[in-house]
N, C-alpha and C positions, 0 to 999 in steps of 0.2 A: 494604434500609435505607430506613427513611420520608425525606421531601424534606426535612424540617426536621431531621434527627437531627441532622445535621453543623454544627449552630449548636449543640447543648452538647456537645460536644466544643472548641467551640473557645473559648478564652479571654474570660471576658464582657463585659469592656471593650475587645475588640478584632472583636466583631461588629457593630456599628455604629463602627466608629474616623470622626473626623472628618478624610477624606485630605488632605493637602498639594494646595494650588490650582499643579499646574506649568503651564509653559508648552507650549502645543503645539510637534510639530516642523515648522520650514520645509514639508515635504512635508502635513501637516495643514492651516500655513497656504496653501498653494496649492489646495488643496482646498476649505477656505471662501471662499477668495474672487474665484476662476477668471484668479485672474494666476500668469502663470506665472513660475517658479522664480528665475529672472533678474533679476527686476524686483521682485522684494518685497523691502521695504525692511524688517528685523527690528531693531527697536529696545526690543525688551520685555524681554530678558535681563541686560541690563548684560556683555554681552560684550564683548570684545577685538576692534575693528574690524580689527586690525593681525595677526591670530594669533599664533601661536607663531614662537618664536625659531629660523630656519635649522637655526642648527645643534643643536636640541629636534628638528625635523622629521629630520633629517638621524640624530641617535641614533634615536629608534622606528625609521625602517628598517630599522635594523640592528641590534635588538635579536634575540636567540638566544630565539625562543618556547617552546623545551623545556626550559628552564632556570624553576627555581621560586623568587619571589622570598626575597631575603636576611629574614630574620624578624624579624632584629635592625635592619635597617636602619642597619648600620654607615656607608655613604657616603651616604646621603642627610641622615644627622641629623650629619655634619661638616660636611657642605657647607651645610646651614641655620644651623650653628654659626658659621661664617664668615662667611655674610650675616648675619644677625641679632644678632652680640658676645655670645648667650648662649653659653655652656658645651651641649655634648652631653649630659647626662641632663636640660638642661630642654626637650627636645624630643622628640614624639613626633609620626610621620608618619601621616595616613591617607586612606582612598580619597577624597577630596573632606573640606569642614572638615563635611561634615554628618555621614560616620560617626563623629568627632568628638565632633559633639553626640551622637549614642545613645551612644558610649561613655561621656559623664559620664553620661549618666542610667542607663547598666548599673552603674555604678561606686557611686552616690552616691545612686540614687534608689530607694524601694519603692514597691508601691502602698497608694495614701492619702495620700502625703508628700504636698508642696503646692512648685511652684516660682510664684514672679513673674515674670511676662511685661509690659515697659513696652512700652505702644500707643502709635501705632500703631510695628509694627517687623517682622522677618523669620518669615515663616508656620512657619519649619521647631523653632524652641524648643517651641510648644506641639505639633505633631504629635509629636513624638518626646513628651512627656510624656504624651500620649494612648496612643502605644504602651507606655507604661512603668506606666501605670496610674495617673500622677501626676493632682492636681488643679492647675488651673493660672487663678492670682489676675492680672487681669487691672488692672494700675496706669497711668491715662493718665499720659501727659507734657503737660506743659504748654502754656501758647499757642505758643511758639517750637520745640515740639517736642522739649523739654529735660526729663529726668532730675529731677522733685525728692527727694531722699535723707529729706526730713520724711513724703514721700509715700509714700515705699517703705516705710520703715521701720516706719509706722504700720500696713502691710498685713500685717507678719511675723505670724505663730502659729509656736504648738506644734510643727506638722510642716511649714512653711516649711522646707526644704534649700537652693533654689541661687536666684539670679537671673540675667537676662542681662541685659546691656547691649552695643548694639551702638555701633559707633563708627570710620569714619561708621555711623550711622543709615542703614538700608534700610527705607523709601524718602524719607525726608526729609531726609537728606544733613549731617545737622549731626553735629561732634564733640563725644565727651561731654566732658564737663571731669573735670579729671583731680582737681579737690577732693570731686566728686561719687562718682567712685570709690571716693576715699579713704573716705567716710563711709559708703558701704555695707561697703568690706573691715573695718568696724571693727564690724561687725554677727558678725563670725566664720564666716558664711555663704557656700557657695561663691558665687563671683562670676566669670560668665563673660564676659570681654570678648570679642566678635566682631570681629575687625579685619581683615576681609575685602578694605575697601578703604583700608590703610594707605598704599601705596603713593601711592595718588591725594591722602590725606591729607598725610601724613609726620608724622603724631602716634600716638603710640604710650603705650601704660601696662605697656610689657613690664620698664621698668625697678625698677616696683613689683613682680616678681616677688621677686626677692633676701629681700625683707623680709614676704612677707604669703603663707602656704601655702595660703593661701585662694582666690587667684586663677590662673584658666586665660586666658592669650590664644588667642584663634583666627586663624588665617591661610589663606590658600589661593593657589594658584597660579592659580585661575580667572582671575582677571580680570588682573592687571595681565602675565602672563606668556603669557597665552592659550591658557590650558590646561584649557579649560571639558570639553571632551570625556573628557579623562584621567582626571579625577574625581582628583586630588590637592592635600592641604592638609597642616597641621599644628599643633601644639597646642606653646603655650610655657608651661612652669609648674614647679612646684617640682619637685627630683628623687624626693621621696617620690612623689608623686601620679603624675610619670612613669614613676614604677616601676612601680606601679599597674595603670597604664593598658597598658604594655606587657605586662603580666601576662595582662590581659581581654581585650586585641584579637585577632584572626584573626591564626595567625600570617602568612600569607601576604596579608596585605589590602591590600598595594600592588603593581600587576600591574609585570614589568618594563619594558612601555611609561612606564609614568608615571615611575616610578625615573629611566630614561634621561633623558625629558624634564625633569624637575626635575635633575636633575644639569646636564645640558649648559643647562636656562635660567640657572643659578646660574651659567653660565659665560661665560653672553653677557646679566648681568646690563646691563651699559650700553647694548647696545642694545636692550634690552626697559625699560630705563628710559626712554630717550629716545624710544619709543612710548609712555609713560604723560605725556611732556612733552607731546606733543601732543594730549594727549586730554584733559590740564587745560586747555590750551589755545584747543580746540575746546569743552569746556564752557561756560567765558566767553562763548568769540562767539557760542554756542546759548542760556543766558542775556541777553546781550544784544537778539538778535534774537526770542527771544519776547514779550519784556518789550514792543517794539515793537510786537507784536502785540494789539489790543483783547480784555480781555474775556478775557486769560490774565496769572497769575501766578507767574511760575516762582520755588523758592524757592531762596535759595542752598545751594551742596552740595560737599561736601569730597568726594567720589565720583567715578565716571563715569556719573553721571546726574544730570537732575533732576527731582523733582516739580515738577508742574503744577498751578493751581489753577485752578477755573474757578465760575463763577456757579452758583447752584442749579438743578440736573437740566440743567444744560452738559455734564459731562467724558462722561456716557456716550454722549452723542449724538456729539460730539465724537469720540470713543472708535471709535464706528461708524462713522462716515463716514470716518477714516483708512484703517480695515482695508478697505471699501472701494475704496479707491485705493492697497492692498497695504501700506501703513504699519502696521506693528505697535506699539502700545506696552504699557503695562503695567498695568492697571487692578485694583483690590484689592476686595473684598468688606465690608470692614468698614466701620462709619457711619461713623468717624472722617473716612475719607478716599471718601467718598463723592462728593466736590466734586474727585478731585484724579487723575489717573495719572499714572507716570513716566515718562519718555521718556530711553533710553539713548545716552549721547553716542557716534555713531559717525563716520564721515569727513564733512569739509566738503561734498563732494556731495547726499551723508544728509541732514545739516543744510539745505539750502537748498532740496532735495525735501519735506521736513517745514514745513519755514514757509511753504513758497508754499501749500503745502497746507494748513495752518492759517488764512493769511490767506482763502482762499475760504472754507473753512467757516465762519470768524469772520461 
């Protein structure tokens, strides 16, 4: 076989795909930067400084590996039923919120269609549209880093399908407003809300489901329940759509580790809520204390994190000089936020190792 055959063989829009920017792993970052394991301060992911819930740890142990998970997802979509006031067929479980997203675009998308993606926001909407062969229309937000619905609307075509909206905003931390919703769900266009970090919010447009079949919310256990590893989330939406979706998914796509764990954190929901108390908490006083800081602008954020803002060709040098002194944070590719990375709120220690550090680089 010639060196080059096996590029038409393979799908054309997916030989040059433009990959997902992730994060390295710990073990990566001790490697660039010869501090060891210990000592590096990882604050680029928006993870759970607090982990997982006991007794989440305590089920994976003791989960039976030769057993295959339930397909239906019977306890897992009651138990989301109970925390979240919707009904079980508005809920569908999957491996993290991101198989999620490829599922709408298996569901809802061809190639050629056209989704909207509002900048700047989470990298993973348009790589999955790259995988699906979608094109993908590229609508700024505004100075506040706000949703305008005049904006969007004016961007629709012919083969426009879905839009995202995330909420909070990753990486700019602001909540969408819930009129702004309103006026795209009135587009008839699917509309995905990302609500990744609700809990850190406590605003939510899951109540718009009832009435508008148009709308998917997104959720996940990553962050507020600390279950980044597990790779488990979930999707709230009308039961048509949920039906759907459970139609197209793998049947087996939630391993029974994460089963376990999302079940037992739904049960030790208040104390994995009163770790997200302190991590709004910790936000503020990390806002605070940078703002202290010359020469940085951190913006406010309904999240557990916040973007940084900094003077012209500041954030990367900035950027550099953390990693290193083993401080990770989280820097993005695109112009928009060229001046800016995000720094993820983690314990009060974290925090006071990150500003002392900022204040020298300053």
């Amino acid at each position: 076989m010639a060196e080059d055959s096996i590029e038409n063989l393979i799908r054309p829009h997916l030989v040059r795909v433009d990959t997902y920017d992730a994060m390295d792993a710990p073990e990566t970052l001790v490697e660039k930067s010869g501090i060891s394991l210990e000592n590096i301060i990882k604050l680029n992911g928006n993870e759970n400084p607090y982990g997982g819930s006991p007794l989440a740890v305590k089920a994976v142990a003791e989960v039976p590996l030769h057993i295959y998970p339930d397909p239906r997802q019977i306890k897992m979509r009651k138990s989301l039923s109970e925390y979240t006031g919707m009904r079980e067929e508005n809920i569908v479980v999957g491996a993290g919120a991101d198989e999620l997203i490829d599922l709408i675009f298996r569901l809802f998308i061809s190639p050629g269609d056209t989704i909207l993606d509002c900048e700047p926001t989470f990298g993973m909407y348009s790589f999955c549209a790259g995988l699906a062969g979608a094109d993908v229309h590229y609508v700024q937000r505004d100075t506040e880093f706000q949703i305008d619905p005049v904006t969007v609307k004016s961007a629709i075509t012919d083969t426009t399908k879905l839009m995202f909206v995330t909420s909070p905003n990753n990486p700019t931390g602001n909540v969408a407003r819930e009129e702004d919703i309103l006026a795209l769900l009135e587009t008839g266009l699917i509309v995905v809300v990302d609500e990744a970090y609700f809990e850190f919010a406590k605003s939510s447009a899951q109540d718009l489901v009832e009435d508008h079949e148009n709308l998917i919310i997104l959720r996940t256990m990553s962050k507020w329940a600390g279950l980044a590893g597990l790779r488990v989330g979930y999707g709230i939406m009308s039961p048509k759509v949920a039906s759907y979706m459970m139609e197209i998914k793998p049947p087996y796509n939630v391993n029974v580790a994460a089963e376990a764990a999302l079940l037992a954190s739904l049960q030790d929901a208040n104390y994995l809520l009163g770790n997200v108390e302190k991590i709004i908490n910790e936000r503020e006083r990390m806002m605070q204390l940078i703002s202290g800081v010359s020469g940085i602008t951190p913006w406010p954020s309904d999240g557990n994190y916040l973007l940084c803002e900094f003077g012209e060709n500041e954030a990367l040098r900035v950027f550099k000089e953390l990693a290193s002194k083993g401080i990770f944070v989280r820097n993005f590719k695109s112009d928009r936020l060229k001046n800016f990375f995000r720094i993820a709120v983690g314990k009060p220690e974290e925090t006071d190792l990150l500003v002392d550090a900022l204040k020298q680089i300053m």
